[in-house]
N, C-alpha and C positions, 0 to 999 in steps of 0.2 A: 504494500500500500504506500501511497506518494504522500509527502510532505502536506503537500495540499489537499491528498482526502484527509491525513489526519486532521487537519485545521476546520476543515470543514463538519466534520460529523462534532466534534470541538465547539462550534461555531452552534448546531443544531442544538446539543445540550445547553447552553449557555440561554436558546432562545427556546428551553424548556415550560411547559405549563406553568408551573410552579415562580418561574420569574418573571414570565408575563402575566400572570395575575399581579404579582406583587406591583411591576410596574405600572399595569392598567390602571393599578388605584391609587395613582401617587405613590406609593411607598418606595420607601431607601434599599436599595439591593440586599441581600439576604448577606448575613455577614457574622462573623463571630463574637461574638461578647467579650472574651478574656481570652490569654493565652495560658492554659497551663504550663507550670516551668517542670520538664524532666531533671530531678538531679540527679540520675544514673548515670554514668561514665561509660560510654559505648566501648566497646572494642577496634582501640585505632587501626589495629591490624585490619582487620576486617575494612573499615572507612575507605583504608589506602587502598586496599584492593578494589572496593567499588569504582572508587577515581581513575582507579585504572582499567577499570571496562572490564571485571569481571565478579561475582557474587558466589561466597564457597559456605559451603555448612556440612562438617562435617566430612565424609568423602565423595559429596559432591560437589561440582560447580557450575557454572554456567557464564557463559559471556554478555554483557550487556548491552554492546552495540546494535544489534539488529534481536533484541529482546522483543518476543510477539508475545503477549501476555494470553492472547487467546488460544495459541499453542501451548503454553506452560501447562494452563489447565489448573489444577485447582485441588491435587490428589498429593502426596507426598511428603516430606518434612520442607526438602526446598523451595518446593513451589508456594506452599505452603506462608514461607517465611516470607518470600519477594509479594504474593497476595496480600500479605496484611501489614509491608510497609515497617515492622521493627526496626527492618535494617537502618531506617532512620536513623536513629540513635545510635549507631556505630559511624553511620556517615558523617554525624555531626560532632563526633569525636575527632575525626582527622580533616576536617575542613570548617571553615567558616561560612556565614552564610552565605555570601556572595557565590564563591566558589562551591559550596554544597547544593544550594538551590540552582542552581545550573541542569545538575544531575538529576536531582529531586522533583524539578518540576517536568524533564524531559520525560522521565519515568511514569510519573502522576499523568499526564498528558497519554500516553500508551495504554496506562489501564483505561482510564476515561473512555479512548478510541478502541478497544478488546471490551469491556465491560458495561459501559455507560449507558447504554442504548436501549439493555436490554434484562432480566433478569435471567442469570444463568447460575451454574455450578461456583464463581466467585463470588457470590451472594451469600452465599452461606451464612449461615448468624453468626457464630465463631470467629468466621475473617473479617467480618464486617464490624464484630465488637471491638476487635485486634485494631483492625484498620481506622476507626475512626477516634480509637484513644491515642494514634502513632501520628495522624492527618495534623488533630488539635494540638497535641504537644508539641509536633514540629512545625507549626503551622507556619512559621518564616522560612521555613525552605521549602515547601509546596505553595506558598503564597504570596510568594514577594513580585511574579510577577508583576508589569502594569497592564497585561493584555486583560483587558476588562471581561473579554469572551471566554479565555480558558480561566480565570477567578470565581464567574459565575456559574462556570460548568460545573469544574469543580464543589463550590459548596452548593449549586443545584443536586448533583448525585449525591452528597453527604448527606442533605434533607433527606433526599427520598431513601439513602440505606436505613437511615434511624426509620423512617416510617415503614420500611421493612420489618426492620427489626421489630416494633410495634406487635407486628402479627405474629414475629415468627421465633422470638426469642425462645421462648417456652418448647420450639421443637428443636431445639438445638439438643444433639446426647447430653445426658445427663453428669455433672458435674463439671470439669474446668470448663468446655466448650459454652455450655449453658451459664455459667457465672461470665464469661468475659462478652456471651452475648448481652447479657443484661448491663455489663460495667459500660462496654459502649454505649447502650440507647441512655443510660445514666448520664453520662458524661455529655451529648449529644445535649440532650435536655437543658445539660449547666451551659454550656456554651456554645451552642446556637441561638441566634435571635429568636423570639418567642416560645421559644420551647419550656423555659418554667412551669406552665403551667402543667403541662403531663410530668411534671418530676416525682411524684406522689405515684402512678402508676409504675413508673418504673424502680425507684426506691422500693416497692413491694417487690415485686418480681425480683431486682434481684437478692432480695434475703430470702428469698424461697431456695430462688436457687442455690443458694450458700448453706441454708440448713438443710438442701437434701443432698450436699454432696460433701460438708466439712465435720470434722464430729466435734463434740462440745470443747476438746481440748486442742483448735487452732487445727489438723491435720485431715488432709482429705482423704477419704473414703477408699480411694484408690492406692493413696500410703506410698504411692509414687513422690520419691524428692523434684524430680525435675516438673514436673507439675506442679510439686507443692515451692518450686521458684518460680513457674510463670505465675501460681497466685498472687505471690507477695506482689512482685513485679505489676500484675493487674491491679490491685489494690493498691499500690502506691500510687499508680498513674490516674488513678480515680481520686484519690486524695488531695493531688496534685490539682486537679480541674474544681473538687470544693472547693478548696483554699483562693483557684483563680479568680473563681467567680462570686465570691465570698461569703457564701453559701454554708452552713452549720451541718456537719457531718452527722447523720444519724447514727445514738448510741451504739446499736448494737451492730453496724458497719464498722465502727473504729475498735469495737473490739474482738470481731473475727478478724480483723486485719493483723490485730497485735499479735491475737493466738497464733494466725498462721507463721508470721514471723518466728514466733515462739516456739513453734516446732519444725519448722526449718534451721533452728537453730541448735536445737534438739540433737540431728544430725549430723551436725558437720563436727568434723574431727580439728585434732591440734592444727592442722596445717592449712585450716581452712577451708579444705574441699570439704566434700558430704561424704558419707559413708557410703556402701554398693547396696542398694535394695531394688528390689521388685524389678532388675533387668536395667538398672539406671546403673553411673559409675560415677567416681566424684566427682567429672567437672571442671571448669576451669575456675582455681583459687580466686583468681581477679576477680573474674567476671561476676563471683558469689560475695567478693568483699564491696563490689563498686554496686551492686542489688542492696546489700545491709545498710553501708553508707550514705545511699541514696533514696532509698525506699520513705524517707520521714518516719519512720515506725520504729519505736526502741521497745525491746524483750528481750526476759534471761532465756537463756536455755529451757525447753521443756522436758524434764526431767523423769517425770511418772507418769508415763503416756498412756490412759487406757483404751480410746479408739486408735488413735495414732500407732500407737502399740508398739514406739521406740523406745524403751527406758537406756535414761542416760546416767554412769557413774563416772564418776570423776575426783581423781585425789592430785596436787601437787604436779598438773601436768598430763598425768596420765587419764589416757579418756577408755571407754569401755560402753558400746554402743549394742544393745540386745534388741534383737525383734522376737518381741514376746506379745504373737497375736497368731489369728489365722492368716494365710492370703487372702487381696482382695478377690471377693468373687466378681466381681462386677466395676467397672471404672475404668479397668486396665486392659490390654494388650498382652503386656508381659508381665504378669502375676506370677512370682516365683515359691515355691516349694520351701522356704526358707527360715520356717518356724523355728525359734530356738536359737540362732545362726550368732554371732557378733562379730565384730571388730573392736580391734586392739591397738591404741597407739601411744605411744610415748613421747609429747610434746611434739613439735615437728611432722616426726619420724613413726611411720605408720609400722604397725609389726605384724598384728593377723589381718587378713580384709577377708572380702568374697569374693569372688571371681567378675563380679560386677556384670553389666550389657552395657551396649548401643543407649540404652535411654531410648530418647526422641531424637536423636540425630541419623541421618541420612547412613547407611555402613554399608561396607563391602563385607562383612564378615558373614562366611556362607550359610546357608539355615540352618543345616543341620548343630552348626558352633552353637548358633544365637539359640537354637531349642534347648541343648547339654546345659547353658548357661540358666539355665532357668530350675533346673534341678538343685535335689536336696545336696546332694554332692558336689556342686559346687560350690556352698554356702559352708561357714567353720559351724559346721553342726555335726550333731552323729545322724549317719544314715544306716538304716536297717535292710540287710536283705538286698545291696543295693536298688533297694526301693522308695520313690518318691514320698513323703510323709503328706503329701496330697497331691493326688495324680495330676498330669500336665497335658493337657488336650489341642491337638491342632490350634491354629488360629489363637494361640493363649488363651486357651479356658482353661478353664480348671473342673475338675471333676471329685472323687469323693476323697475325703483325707481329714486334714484337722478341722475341726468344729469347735472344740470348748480347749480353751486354753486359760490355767491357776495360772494363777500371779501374787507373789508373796513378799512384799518390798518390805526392807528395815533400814535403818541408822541409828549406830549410835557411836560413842567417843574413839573406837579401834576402826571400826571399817561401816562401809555399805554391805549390806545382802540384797540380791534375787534370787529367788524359790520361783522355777517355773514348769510347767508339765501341759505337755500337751497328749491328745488323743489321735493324732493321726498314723498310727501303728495298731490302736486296738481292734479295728473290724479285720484285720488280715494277720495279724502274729498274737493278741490278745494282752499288748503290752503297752505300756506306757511311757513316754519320753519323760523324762523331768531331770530338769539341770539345775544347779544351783552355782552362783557366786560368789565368792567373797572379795572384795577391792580396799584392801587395807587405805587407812584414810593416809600414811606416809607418801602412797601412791607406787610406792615398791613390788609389792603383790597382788597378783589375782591367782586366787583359789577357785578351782572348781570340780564339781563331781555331778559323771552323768550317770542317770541309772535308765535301768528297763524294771518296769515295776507292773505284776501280773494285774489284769484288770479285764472283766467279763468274763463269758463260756469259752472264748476259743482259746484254744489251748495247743501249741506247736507240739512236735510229736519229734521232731530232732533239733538237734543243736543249728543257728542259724547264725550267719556270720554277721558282725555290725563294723561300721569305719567310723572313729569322731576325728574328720578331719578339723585342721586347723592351714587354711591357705594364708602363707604369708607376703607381703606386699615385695614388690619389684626391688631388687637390689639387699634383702635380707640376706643372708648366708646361715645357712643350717650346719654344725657342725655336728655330729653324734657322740653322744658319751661313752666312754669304754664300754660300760655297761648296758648299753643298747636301751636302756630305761629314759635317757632326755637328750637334749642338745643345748648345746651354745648358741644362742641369736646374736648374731653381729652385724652393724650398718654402721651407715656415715653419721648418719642424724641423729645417734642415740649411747647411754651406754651398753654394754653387750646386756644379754635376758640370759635367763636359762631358764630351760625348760625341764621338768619331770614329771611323769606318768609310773602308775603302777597299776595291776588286776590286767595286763596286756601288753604286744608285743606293741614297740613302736617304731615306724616305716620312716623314713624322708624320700619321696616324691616329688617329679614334676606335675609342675600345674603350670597356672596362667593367670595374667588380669587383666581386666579392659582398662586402659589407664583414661584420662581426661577426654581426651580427645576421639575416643572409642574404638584403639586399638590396642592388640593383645599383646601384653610382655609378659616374656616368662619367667616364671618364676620356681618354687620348692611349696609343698604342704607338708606340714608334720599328721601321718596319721598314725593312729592308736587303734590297732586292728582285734580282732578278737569272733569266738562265738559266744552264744548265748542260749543258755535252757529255757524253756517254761517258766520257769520259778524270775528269771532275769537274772541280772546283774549290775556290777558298781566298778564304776572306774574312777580315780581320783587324778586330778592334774594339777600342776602350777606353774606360772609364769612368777619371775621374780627376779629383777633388777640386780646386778652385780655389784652394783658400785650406789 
C-alpha cells in the first residue's frame, strides 16, 4: 500500500462519525484531559533497537521498516506486544520525544491504516486495554504530531476502542486479560474528554474482575509471576492516569494494587529476579527493579501466602521460597506439577532453583523440553514413582493430582518453621507428601525432612522408588563427600554450603535452567534416591553455611 493510500484511509478516520458530530455542533475536537506520567524505566536496549528498524522479545524479532500490522495478526507473545504498543516505554527510554515520536507516530499511523477501519482480531479487549493505557501515557510520542487529520484519527479510534470495550470487557478470559481490559476502558474514562461520566461503570467492572481473578492476599489465581508483573505494571499505569486527572483512587483498587505488589515481592529472591514457578523463570533483575521503583506502590514482602500459596523465609540474607498450594487449575497455560518444590539463595547468589520455563516470552525451546519443564521432577521436590504429583495434560491442563494441601507456619527467637503435606500421591500409591522446614533465624541453616506418610485404602504391594531432587542454579559446583552422604556447594557469589542427607543414597546429576532471558544453562541436581514401603518413609537433609 502507497504512502498516499495510507494518508488517505488516515484522512477517512479523522473525518469519522464521531468527529463530525462533535464538529456539527460547534464542539472542540475530541482530545485528552491529562497526561499520565509512566515512571517505569523502559529497556534502553530494547528502545535502541527499535530506532534501528527492528523489534525483538525474547527469541523473536521482527523488522520495522515495511511493518504490515495487518499481517502481524494478533496471535503470539510478539505480535502480541507491537499490538498493544508497551514497547513505548522502552522506546522512550532511548530517545527523546522528538526523535521517538518520529517512530511512534509512523507506527500509530500503520495500525490506524491495518486496524482502524474496521473491527477485527486486534480489537481484542486485552490489547485494547494494553493499548490504550500505553497510547495515554505516551501520549507525546503518538501525538505530537501537527497533522490535524492523523490527531483526530487517532483519538477518533481511541473513543471508539473504549466504547468497544464498553460491551466487550467482560468477555475478555478471565483474569489478567479481563482486568487490563477493564484498566483500559478505566483509564479511557479519566482521560478522555467526556468520558467521567461512565467512570462509575467501569470502576465496577473492573473490581469484579480483580476479585475473580486475584485472591484476598494480592496474588493471582493463576500464581503465574510474570503475570503477576504485568498486574503491578497494569495497576501502576492506572494509578498513574488517577493521579493525572486528579481523580480519588477507589479504596479497594489501591489496595489490590498494594497486595499484588506484595506478592510479587513475595517472590523474588536476593538478587532481585523472581523465583521459577508455574513454567515462568526469573526474568530480567532491571527490568523487575525499574517495575518496583516505578510502579508508585510501596509493600513488604508477602510472606504467609495462602491463595498465592508462596511462603516466604528469610534470615540474614538468606531467602527460602516454598510453593505450598495446589497448581492452578484454571488461568494458566503452563500450570506446573510443583507442589512442595522451593528455592534456595544466599544473598546474591542463588543455590537451589527449579528448572524454570519460557514464561510468556516468545522461545525456540522444543515442546517436548517446554512439557518435561512442567513436571514434578523438574521442580526441588521429591517425586514418586517418577510420577507427576498432579498429572500434566496436553495444551497445559492439568488433570487429577493434589487437591488439599496443610500448611503449618511458626516463628519464634531460633528459626522459622513450614509443616506442609500435600495429597497428590494418595489416589495412586496411598501416601502422603509432607515436608517440613526449618531456617534458622542466623540465616546459616535450612533443615529439612521429607516423609511419605500412609493415608487411605490403597495400599502398594512392592517397594516403589522416590527422587527429592534439589536442582541447583547455573554456575554452583557440587563436590561429593567421601562418604557419599553430602556435598560441598561452591560459587562466586557466596560462601561455600554443605550439604547432608541421611535414610538414602545421594546422586549428583545433570540438569538444567531456563535463565532470564529463556534459555537453558546447564547445570548439576543433588538427588536423594531411595525406595519406599506401604508403611512410607523419612528422609532428613540440611543445607548449612561454612563460614
Amino acid at each position: 500500500m502507497t504512502a498516499a493510500a495510507d494518508r488517505a484511509i488516515v484522512g477517512k478516520l479523522a473525518r469519522g462519525s464521531l468527529l463530525s458530530r462533535l464538529t456539527a455542533h460547534g464542539r472542540k475536537p475530541l482530545r485528552l484531559t491529562a497526561v499520565p506520567r509512566d515512571h517505569v524505566v523502559g529497556d534502553r536496549a530494547v528502545g535502541e533497537a527499535l530506532l534501528a528498524g527492528r523489534f525483538a522479545l525474547g527469541d523473536d524479532s521482527i523488522g520495522l521498516a515495511d511493518l504490515d500490522f495487518a499481517a502481524l495478526g494478533a496471535e503470539g507473545p510478539l505480535a502480541e506486544a507491537l499490538q498493544g504498543f508497551s514497547w513505548l516505554r522502552d522506546l522512550a527510554a532511548a530517545a527523546g520525544r522528538e526523535r521517538g515520536a518520529k517512530l511512534a507516530e509512523t507506527l500509530a499511523a500503520r495500525w490506524l491504516v491495518a486496524h482502524g477501519t474496521r473491527v477485527d482480531p486486534a480489537w481484542r479487549p486485552d490489547l485494547w486495554g494494553t493499548r490504550i493505557l500505553y497510547w495515554t501515557a505516551y501520549a507525546p510520542f503518538v501525538l505530537s504530531s501537527r497533522d490535524q487529520g492523523y490527531r483526530s484519527a487517532l483519538l477518533n479510534t481511541l473513543a471508539r476502542g473504549a466504547r468497544h470495550l464498553d460491551s466487550t470487557a467482560d468477555k475478555a478470559p478471565p483474569g489478567l486479560p479481563r482486568i487490563t481490559a477493564w484498566a483500559g476502558l478505566v483509564t479511557a474514562a479519566l482521560i478522555l474528554q467526556g468520558g467521567l461520566p461512565r467512570i462509575a461503570r467501569a470502576e465496577s467492572g473492573l473490581m469484579r474482575a480483580l476479585a475473580a481473578a486475584q485472591y484476598e492476599d494480592g496474588g493471582l489465581m493463576s500464581r503465574n509471576p510474570a503475570e503477576q508483573m504485568l498486574l503491578v505494571d497494569r495497576l501502576g499505569l492506572l494509578r498513574a492516569a488517577y493521579f493525572a486527572s486528579k481523580q480519588e483512587l477507589p479504596d479497594g483498587l489501591e489496595d489490590s494494587s498494594a497486595a499484588a505488589l506484595a506478592a510479587l515481592h513475595g517472590i523474588t529472591m536476593g538478587d532481585g529476579a523472581l523465583s521459577s514457578w508455574q513454567g515462568c523463570n526469573p526474568s530480567n533483575a532491571a527490568r523487575i527493579a525499574a517495575l518496583i521503583d516505578g510502579c508508585g506502590l510501596r509493600a513488604r514482602p508477602l510472606r504467609s501466602a495462602r491463595g498465592w500459596g508462596y511462603h516466604r523465609l528469610t534470615a540474614l540474607g538468606t531467602v527460602l521460597v516454598v510453593d505450598a498450594a495446589p497448581p492452578p487449575p484454571r488461568m494458566s497455560a503452563t500450570s506446573c506439577a510443583s507442589t512442595l518444590a522451593l528455592e534456595l539463595g544466599d544473598g546474591p547468589q542463588r543455590l537451589v532453583v527449579n528448572c524454570g520455563g519460557p514464561g510468556l516470552l516468545p522461545t525456540a525451546l522444543p515442546a517436548e523440553l517446554t512439557d518435561a519443564l512442567r513436571s514434578t521432577a523438574a521442580h526441588s521436590t521429591l517425586t514418586l514413582a517418577d510420577t507427576n504429583s498432579t498429572a500434566l495434560l496436553a495444551g497445559g491442563q492439568l488433570g487429577k493430582g493434589v487437591e488439599d494441601v496443610r500448611v503449618d507456619r511458626s516463628e519464634d527467637n531460633d528459626s522459622s518453621r513450614l509443616v506442609a503435606a500435600h495429597d497428590g500421591y494418595v489416589r495412586g500409591f496411598g501416601l502422603v507428601h509432607e515436608r517440613s522446614l526449618i531456617l534458622g533465624n542466623d540465616g546459616k541453616e535450612v533443615r529439612g525432612q521429607d516423609k511419605l506418610v500412609p493415608k487411605g485404602r490403597k495400599r502398594i504391594r512392592e517397594a516403589v522408588p522416590f527422587a527429592i531432587r534439589f536442582h541447583l542454579a547455573p554456575g554452583v559446583e557440587a563436590v561429593p563427600t567421601a562418604d557419599g552422604m553430602g556435598a560441598l556447594l561452591r560459587s562466586r557469589g557466596a560462601p561455600p554450603w554443605n550439604f547432608r542427607c541421611r535414610g538414602a543414597m545421594l546422586t549428583i546429576e545433570e540438569s538444567l535452567a531456563i535463565d532470564g532471558s529463556g534459555h537453558p544453562q546447564p547445570t548439576l541436581q543433588l538427588a536423594i534416591v531411595g525406595d519406599t514401603s506401604a508403611l512410607g518413609t523419612s528422609i532428613a537433609w540440611q543445607f548449612r553455611r561454612s563460614s
